[in-house]
PyMOL Python script that loads the backbone (N, CA, C, O; Angstrom):
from pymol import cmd

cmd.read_pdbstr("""\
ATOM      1  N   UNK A   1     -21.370  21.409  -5.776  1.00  0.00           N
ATOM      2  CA  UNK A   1     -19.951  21.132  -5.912  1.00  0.00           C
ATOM      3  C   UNK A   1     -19.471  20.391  -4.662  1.00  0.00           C
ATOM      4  O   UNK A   1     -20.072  20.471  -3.590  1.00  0.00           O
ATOM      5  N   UNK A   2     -18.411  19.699  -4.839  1.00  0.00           N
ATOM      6  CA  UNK A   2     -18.191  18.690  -3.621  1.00  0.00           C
ATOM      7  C   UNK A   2     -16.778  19.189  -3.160  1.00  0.00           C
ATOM      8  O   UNK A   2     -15.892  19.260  -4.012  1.00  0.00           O
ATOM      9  N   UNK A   3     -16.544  19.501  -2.005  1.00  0.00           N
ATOM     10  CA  UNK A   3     -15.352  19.736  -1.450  1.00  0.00           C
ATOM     11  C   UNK A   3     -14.855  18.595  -0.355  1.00  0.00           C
ATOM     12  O   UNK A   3     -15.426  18.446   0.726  1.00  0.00           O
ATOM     13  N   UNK A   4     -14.002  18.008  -0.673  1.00  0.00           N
ATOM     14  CA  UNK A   4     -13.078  17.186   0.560  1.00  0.00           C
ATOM     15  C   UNK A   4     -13.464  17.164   1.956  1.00  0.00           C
ATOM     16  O   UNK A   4     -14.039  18.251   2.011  1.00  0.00           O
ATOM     17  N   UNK A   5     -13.564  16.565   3.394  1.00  0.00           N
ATOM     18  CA  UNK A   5     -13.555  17.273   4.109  1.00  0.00           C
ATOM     19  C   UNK A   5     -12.121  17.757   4.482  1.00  0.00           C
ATOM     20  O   UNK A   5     -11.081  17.352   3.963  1.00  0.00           O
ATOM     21  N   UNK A   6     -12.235  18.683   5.460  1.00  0.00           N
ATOM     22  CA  UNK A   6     -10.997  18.975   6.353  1.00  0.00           C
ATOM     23  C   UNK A   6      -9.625  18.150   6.482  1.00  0.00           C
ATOM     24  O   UNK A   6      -8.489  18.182   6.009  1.00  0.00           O
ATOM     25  N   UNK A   7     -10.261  17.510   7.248  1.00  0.00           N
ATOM     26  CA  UNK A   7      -9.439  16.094   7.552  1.00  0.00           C
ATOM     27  C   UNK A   7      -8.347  15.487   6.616  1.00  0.00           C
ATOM     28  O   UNK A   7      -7.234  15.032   6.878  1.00  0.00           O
ATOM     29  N   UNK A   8      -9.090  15.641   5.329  1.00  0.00           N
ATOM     30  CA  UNK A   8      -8.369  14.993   4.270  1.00  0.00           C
ATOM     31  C   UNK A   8      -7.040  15.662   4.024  1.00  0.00           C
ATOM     32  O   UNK A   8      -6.144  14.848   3.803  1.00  0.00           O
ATOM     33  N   UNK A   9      -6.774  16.584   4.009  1.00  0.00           N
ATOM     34  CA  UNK A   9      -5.948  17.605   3.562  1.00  0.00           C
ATOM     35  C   UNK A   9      -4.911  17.873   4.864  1.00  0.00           C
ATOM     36  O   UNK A   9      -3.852  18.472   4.673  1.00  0.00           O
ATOM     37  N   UNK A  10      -5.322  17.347   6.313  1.00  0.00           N
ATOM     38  CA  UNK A  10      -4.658  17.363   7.229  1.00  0.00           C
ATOM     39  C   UNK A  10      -2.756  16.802   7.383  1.00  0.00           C
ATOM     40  O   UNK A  10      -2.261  15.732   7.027  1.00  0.00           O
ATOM     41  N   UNK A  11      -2.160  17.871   7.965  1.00  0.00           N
ATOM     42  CA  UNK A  11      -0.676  16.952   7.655  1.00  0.00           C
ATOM     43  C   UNK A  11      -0.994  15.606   8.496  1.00  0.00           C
ATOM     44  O   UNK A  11      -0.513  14.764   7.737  1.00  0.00           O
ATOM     45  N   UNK A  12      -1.409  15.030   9.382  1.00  0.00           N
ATOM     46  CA  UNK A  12      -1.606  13.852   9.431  1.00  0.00           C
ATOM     47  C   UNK A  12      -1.785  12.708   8.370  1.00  0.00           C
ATOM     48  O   UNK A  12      -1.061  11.742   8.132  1.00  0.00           O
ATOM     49  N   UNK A  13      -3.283  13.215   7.654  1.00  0.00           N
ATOM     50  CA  UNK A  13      -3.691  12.680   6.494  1.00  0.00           C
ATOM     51  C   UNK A  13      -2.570  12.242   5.323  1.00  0.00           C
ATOM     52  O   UNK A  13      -2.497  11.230   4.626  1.00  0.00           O
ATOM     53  N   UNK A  14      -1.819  13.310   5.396  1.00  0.00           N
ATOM     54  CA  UNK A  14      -0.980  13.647   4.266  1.00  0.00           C
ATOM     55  C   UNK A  14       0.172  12.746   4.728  1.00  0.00           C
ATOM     56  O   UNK A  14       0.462  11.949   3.836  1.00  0.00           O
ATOM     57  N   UNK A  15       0.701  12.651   5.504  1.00  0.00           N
ATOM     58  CA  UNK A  15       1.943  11.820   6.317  1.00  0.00           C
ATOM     59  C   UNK A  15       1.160  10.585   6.014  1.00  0.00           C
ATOM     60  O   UNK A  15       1.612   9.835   5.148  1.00  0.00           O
ATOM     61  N   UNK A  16       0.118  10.298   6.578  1.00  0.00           N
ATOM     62  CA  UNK A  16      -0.078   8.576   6.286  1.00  0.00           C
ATOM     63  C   UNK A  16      -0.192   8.284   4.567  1.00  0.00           C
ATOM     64  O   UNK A  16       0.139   7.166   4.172  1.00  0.00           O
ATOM     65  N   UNK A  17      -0.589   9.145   3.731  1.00  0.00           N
ATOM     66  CA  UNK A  17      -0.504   8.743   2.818  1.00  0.00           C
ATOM     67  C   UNK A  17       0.878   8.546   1.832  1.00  0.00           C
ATOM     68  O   UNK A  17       1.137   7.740   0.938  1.00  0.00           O
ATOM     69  N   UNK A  18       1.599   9.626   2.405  1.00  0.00           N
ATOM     70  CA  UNK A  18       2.805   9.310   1.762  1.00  0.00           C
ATOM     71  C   UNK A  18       3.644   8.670   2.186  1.00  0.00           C
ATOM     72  O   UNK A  18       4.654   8.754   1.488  1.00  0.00           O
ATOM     73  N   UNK A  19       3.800   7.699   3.469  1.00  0.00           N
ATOM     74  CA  UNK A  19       4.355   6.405   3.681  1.00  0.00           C
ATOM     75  C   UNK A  19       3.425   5.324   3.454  1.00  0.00           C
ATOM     76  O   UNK A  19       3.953   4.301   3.892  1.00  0.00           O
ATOM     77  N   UNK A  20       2.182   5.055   2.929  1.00  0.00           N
ATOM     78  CA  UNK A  20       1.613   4.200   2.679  1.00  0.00           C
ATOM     79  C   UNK A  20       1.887   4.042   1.093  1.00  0.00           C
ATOM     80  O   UNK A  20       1.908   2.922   0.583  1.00  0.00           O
ATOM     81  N   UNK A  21       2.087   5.175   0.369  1.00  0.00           N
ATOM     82  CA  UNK A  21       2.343   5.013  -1.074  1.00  0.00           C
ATOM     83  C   UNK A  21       3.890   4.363  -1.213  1.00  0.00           C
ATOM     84  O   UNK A  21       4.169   3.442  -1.981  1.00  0.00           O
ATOM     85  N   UNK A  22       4.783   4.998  -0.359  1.00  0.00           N
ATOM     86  CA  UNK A  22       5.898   4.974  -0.111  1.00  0.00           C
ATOM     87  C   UNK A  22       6.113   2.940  -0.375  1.00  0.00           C
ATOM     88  O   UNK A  22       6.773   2.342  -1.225  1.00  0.00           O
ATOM     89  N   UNK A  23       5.187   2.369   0.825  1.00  0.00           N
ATOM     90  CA  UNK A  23       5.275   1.391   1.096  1.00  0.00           C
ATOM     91  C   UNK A  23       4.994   0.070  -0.251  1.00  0.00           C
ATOM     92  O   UNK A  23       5.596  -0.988  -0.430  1.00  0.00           O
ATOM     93  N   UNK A  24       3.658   0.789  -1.138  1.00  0.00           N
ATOM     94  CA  UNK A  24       3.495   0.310  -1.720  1.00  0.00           C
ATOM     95  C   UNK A  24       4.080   0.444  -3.435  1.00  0.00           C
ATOM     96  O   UNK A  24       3.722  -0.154  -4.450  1.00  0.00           O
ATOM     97  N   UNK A  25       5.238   1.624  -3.180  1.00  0.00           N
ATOM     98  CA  UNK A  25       6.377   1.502  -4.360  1.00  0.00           C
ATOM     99  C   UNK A  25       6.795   0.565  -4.053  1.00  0.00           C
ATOM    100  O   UNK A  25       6.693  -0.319  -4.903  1.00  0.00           O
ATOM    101  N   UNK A  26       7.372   0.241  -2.953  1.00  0.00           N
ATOM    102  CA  UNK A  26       8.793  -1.040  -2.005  1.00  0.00           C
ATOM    103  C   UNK A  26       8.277  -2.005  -2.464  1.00  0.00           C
ATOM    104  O   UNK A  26       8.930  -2.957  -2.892  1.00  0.00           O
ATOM    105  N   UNK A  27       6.933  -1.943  -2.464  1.00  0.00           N
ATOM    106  CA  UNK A  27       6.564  -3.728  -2.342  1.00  0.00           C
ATOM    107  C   UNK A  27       6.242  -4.332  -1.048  1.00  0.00           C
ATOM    108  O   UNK A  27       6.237  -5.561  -0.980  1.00  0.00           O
ATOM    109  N   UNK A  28       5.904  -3.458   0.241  1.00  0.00           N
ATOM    110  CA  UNK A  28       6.031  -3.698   1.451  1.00  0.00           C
ATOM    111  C   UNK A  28       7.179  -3.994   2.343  1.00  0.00           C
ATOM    112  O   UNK A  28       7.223  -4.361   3.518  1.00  0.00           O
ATOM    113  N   UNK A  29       8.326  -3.670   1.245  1.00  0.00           N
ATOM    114  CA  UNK A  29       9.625  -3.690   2.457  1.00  0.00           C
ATOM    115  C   UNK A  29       9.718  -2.360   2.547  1.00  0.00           C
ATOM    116  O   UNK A  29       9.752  -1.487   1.680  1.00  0.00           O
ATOM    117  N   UNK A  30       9.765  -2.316   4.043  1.00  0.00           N
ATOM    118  CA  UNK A  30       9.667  -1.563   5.047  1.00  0.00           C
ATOM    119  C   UNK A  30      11.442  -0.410   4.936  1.00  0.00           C
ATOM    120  O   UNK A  30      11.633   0.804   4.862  1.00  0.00           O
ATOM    121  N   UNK A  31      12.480  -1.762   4.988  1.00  0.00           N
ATOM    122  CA  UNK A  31      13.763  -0.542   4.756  1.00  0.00           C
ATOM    123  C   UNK A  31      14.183   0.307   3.425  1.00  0.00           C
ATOM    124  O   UNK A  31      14.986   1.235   3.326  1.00  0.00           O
ATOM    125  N   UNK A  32      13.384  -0.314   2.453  1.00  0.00           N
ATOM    126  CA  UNK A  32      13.964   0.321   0.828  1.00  0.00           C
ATOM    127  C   UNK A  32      12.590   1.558   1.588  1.00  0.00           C
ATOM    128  O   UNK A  32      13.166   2.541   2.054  1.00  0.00           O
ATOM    129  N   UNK A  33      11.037   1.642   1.760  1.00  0.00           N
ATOM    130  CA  UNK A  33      10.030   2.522   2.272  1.00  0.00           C
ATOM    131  C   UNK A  33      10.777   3.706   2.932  1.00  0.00           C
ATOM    132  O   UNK A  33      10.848   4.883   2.580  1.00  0.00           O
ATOM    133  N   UNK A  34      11.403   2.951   4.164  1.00  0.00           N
ATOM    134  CA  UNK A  34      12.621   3.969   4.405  1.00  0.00           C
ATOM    135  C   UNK A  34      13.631   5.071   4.352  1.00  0.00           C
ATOM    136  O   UNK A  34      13.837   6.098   4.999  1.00  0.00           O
ATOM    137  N   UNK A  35      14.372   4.257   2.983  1.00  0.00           N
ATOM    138  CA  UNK A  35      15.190   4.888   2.415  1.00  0.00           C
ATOM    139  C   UNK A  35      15.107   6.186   0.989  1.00  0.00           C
ATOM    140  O   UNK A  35      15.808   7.091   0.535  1.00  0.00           O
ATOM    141  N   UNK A  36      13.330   5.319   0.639  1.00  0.00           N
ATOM    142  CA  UNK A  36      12.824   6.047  -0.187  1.00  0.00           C
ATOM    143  C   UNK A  36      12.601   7.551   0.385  1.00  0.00           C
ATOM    144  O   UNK A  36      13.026   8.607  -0.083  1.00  0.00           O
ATOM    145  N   UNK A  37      11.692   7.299   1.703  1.00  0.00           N
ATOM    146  CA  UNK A  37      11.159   8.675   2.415  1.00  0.00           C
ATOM    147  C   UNK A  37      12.324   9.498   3.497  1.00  0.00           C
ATOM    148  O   UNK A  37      12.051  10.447   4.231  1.00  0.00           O
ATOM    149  N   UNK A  38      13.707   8.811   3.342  1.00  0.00           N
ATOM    150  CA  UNK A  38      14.653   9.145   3.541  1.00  0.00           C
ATOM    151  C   UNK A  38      14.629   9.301   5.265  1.00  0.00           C
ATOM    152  O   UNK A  38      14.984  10.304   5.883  1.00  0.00           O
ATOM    153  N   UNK A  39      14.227   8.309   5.721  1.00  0.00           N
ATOM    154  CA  UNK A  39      14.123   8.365   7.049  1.00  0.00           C
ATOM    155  C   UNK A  39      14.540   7.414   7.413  1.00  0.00           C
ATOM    156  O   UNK A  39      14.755   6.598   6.517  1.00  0.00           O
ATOM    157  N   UNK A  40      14.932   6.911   9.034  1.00  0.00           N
ATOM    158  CA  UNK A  40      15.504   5.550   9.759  1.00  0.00           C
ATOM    159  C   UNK A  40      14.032   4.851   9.512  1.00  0.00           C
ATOM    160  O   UNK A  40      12.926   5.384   9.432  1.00  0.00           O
ATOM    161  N   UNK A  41      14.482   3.229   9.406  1.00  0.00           N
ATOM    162  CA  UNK A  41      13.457   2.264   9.499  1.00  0.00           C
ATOM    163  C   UNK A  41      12.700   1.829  10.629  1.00  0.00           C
ATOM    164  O   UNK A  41      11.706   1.105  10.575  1.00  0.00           O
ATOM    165  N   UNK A  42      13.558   2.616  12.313  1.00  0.00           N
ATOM    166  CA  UNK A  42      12.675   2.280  13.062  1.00  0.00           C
ATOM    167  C   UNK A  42      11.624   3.763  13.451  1.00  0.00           C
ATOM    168  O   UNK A  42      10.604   3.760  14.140  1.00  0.00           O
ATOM    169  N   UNK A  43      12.120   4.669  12.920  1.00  0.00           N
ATOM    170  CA  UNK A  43      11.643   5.820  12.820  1.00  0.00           C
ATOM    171  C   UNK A  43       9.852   5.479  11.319  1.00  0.00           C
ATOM    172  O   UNK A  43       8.690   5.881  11.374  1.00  0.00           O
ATOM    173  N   UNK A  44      10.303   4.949  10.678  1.00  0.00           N
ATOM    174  CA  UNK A  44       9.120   4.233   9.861  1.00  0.00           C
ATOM    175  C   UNK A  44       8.213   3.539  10.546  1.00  0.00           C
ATOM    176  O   UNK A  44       7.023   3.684  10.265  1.00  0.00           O
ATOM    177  N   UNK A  45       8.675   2.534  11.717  1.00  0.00           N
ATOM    178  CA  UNK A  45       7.692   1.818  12.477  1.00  0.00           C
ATOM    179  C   UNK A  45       7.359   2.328  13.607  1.00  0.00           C
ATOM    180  O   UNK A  45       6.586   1.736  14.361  1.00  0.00           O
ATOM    181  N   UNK A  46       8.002   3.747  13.956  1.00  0.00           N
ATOM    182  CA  UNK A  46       7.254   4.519  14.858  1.00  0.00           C
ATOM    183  C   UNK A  46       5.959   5.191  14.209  1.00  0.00           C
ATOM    184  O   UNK A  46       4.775   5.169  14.547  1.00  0.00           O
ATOM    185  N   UNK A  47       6.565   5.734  13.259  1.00  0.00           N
ATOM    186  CA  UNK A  47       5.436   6.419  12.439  1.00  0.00           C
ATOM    187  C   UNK A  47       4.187   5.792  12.003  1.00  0.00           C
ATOM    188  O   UNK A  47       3.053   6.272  11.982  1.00  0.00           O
ATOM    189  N   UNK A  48       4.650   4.501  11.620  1.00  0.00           N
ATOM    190  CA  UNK A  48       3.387   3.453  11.503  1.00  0.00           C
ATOM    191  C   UNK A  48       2.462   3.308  12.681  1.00  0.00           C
ATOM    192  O   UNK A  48       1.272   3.479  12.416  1.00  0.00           O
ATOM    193  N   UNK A  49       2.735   3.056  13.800  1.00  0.00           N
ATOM    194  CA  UNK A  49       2.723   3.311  14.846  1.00  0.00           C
ATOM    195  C   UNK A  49       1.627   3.937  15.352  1.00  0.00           C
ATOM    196  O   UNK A  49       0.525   3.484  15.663  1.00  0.00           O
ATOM    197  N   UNK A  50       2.303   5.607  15.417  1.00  0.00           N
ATOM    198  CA  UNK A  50       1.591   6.258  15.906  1.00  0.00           C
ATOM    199  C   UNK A  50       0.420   6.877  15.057  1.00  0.00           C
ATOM    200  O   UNK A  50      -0.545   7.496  15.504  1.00  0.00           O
ATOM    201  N   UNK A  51       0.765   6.516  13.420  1.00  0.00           N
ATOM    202  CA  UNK A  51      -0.184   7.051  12.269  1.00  0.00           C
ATOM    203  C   UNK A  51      -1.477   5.903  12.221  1.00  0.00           C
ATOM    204  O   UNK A  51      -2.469   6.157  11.539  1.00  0.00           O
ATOM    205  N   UNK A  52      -1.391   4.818  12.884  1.00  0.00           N
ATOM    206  CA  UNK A  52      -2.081   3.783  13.250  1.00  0.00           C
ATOM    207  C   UNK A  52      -2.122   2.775  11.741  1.00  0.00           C
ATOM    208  O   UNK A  52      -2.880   1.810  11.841  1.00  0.00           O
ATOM    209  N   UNK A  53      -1.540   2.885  10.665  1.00  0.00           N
ATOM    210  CA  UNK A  53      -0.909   2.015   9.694  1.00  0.00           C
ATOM    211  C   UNK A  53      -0.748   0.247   9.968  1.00  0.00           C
ATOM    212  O   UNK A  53       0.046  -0.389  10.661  1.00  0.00           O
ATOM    213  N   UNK A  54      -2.133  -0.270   8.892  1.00  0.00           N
ATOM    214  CA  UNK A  54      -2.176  -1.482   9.142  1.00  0.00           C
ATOM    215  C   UNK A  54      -1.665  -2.415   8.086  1.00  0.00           C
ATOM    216  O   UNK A  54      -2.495  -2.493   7.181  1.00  0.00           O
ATOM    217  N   UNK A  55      -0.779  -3.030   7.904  1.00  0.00           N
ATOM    218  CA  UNK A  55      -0.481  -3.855   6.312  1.00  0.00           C
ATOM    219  C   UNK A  55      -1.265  -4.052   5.490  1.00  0.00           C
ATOM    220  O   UNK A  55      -1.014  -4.277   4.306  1.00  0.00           O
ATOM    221  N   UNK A  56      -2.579  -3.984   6.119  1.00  0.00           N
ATOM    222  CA  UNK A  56      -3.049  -4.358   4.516  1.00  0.00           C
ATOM    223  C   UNK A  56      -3.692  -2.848   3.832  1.00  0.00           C
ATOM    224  O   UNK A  56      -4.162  -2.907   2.695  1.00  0.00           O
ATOM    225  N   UNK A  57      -3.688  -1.870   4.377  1.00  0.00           N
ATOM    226  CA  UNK A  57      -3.258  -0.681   3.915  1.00  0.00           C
ATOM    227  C   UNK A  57      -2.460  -0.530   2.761  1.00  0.00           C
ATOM    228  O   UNK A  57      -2.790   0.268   1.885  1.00  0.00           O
ATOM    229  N   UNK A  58      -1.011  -1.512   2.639  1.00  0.00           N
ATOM    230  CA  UNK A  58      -0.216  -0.854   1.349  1.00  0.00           C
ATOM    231  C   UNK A  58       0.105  -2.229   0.651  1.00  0.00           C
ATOM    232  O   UNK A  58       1.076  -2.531  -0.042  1.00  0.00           O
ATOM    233  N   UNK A  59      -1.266  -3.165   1.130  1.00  0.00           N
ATOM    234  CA  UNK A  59      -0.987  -4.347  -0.107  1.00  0.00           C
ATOM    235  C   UNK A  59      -1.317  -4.177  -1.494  1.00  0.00           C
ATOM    236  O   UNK A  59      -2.517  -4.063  -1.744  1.00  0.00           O
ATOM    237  N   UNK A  60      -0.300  -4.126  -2.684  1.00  0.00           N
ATOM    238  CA  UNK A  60      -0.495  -3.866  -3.787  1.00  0.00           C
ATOM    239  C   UNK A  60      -2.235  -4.298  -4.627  1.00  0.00           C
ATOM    240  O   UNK A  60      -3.103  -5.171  -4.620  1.00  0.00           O
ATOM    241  N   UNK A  61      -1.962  -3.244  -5.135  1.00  0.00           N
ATOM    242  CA  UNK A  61      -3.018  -2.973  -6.081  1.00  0.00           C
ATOM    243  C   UNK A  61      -3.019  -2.277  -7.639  1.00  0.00           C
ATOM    244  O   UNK A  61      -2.244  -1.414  -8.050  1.00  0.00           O
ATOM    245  N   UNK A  62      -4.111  -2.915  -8.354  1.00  0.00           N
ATOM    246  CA  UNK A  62      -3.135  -2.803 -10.112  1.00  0.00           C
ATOM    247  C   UNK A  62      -3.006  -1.261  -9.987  1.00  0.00           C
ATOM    248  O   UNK A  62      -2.057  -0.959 -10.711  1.00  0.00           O
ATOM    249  N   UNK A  63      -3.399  -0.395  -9.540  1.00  0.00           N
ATOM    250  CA  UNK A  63      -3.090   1.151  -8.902  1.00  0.00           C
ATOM    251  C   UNK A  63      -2.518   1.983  -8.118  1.00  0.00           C
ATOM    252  O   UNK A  63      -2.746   3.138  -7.756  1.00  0.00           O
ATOM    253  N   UNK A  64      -1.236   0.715  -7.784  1.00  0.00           N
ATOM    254  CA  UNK A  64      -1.061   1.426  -5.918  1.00  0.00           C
ATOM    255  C   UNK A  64      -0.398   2.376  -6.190  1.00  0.00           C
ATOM    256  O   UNK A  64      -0.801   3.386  -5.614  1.00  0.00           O
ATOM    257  N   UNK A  65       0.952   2.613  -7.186  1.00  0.00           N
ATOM    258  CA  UNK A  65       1.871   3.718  -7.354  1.00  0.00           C
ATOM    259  C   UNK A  65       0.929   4.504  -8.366  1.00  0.00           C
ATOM    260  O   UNK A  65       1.277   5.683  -8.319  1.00  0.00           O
ATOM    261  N   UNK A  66       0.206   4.389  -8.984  1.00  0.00           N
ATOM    262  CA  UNK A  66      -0.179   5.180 -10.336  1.00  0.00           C
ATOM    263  C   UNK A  66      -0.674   6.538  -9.649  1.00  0.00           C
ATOM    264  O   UNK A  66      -1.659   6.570  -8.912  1.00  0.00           O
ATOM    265  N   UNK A  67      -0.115   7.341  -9.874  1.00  0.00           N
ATOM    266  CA  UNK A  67      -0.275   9.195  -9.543  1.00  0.00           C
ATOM    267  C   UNK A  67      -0.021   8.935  -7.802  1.00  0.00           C
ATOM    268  O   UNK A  67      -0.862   9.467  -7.077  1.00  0.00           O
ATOM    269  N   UNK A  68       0.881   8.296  -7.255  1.00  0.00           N
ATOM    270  CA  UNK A  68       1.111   8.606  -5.997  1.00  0.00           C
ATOM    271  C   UNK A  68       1.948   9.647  -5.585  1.00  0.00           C
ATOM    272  O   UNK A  68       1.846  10.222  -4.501  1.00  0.00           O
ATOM    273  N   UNK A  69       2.884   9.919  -6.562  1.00  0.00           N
ATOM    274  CA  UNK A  69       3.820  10.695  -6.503  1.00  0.00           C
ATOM    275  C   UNK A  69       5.202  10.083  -5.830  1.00  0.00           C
ATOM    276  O   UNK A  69       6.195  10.709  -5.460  1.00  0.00           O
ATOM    277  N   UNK A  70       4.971   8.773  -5.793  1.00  0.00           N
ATOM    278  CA  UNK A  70       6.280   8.607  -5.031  1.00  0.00           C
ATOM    279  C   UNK A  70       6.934   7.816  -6.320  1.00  0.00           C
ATOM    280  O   UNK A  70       6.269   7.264  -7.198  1.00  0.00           O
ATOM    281  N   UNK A  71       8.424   7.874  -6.253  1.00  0.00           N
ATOM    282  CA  UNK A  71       8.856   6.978  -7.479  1.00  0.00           C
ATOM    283  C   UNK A  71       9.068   6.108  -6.761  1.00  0.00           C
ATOM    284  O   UNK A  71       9.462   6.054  -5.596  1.00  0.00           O
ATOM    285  N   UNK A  72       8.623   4.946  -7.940  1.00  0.00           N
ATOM    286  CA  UNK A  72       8.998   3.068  -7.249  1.00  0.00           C
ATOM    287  C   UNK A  72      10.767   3.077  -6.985  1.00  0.00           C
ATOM    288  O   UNK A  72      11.797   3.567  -7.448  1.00  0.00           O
ATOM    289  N   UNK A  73      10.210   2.032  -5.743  1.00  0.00           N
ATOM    290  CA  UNK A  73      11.866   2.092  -5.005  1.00  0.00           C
ATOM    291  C   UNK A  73      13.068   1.325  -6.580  1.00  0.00           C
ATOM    292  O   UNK A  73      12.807   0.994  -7.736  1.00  0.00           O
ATOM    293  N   UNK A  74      13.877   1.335  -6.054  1.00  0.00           N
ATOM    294  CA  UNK A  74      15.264   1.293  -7.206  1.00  0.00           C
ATOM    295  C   UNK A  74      14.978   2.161  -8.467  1.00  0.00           C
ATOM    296  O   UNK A  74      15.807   1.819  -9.311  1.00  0.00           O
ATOM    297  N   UNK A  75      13.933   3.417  -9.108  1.00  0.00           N
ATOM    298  CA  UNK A  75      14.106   4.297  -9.659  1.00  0.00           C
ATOM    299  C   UNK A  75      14.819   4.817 -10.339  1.00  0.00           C
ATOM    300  O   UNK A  75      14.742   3.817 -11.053  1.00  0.00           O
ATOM    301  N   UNK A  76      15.620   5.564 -10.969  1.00  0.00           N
ATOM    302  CA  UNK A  76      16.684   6.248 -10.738  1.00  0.00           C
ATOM    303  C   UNK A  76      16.803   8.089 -10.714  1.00  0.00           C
ATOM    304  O   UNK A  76      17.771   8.838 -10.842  1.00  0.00           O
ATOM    305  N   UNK A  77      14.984   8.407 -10.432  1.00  0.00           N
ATOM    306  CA  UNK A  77      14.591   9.458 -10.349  1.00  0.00           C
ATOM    307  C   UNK A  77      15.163  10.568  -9.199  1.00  0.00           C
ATOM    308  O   UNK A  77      15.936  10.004  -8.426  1.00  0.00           O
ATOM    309  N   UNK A  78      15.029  11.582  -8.986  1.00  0.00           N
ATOM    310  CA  UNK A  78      15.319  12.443  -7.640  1.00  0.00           C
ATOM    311  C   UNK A  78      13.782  12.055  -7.147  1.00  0.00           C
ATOM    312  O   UNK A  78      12.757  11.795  -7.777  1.00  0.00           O
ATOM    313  N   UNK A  79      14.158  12.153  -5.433  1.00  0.00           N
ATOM    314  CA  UNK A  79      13.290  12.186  -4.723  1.00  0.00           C
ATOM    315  C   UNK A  79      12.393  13.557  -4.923  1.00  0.00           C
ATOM    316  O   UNK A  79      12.735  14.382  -5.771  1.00  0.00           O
ATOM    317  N   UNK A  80      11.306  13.743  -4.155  1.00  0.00           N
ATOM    318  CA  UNK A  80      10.717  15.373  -4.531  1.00  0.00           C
ATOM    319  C   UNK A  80      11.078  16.020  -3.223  1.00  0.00           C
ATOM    320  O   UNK A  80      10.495  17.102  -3.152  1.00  0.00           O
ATOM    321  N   UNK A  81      11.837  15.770  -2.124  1.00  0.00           N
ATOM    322  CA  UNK A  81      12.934  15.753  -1.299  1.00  0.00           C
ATOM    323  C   UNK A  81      13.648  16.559  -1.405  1.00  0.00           C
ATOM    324  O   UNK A  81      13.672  17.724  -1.008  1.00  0.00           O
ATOM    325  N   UNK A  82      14.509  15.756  -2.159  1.00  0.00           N
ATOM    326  CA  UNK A  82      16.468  15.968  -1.743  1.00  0.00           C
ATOM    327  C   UNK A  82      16.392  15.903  -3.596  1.00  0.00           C
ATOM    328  O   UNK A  82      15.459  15.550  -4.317  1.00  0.00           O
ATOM    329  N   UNK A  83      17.822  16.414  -3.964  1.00  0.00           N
ATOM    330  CA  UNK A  83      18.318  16.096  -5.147  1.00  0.00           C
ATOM    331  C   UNK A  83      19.132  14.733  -5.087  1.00  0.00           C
ATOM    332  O   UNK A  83      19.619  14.308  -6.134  1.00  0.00           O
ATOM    333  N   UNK A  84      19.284  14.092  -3.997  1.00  0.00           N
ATOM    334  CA  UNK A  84      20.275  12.538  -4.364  1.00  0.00           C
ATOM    335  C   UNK A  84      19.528  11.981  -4.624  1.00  0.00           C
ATOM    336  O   UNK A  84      18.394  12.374  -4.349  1.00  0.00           O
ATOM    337  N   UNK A  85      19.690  10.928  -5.202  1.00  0.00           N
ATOM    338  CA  UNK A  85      19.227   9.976  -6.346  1.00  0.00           C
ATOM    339  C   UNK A  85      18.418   8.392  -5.252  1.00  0.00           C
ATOM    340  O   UNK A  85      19.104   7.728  -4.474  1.00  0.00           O
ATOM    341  N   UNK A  86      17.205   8.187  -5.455  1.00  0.00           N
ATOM    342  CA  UNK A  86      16.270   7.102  -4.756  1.00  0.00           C
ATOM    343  C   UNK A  86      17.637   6.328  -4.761  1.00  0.00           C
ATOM    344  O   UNK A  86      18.260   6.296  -5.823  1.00  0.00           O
ATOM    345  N   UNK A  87      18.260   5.565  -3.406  1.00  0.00           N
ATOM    346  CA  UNK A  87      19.196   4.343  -3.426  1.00  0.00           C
ATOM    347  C   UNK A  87      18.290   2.894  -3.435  1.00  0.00           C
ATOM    348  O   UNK A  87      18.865   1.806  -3.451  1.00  0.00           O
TER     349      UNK A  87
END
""", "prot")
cmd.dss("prot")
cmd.show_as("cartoon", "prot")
cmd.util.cbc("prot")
cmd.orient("prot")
């Protein structure tokens, strides 16, 4: 049986993936990514930053949102967040 390693499951791990999915609902804009994960945009490029996040990381793919869990930006879903509505 195959188990994950460690790592994978790490809140690190987990943080880069859900602004990289984030990114690739947007389309690679960075302030709707933002607004999606409900955070400031330079607070996004810190995080990029320090999560070491390279663009071509969240260049679309015929798969990028499919089971990411994030809803594509302009939506009109609730975040899994907050109850206000993706702006």
């Amino acid at each position: 049986m195959y188990f994950p390693s460690p790592e994978y499951f790490s809140l690190t791990m987990m943080k880069r993936k859900l602004i990289i999915d984030a990114l690739r609902a947007c389309g690679g804009n960075k302030q709707r990514a933002a607004e999606l994960l409900e955070i400031g945009r330079t607070t996004l490029y810190r995080k990029m930053k320090e999560l070491e996040i390279q663009s071509w990381e969240w260049v679309r793919s015929p798969t990028a949102t499919a089971g990411s869990g994030v809803a594509p930006c302009g939506d009109s879903r609730k975040t899994p967040f907050s109850s206000r509505p993706i702006s």
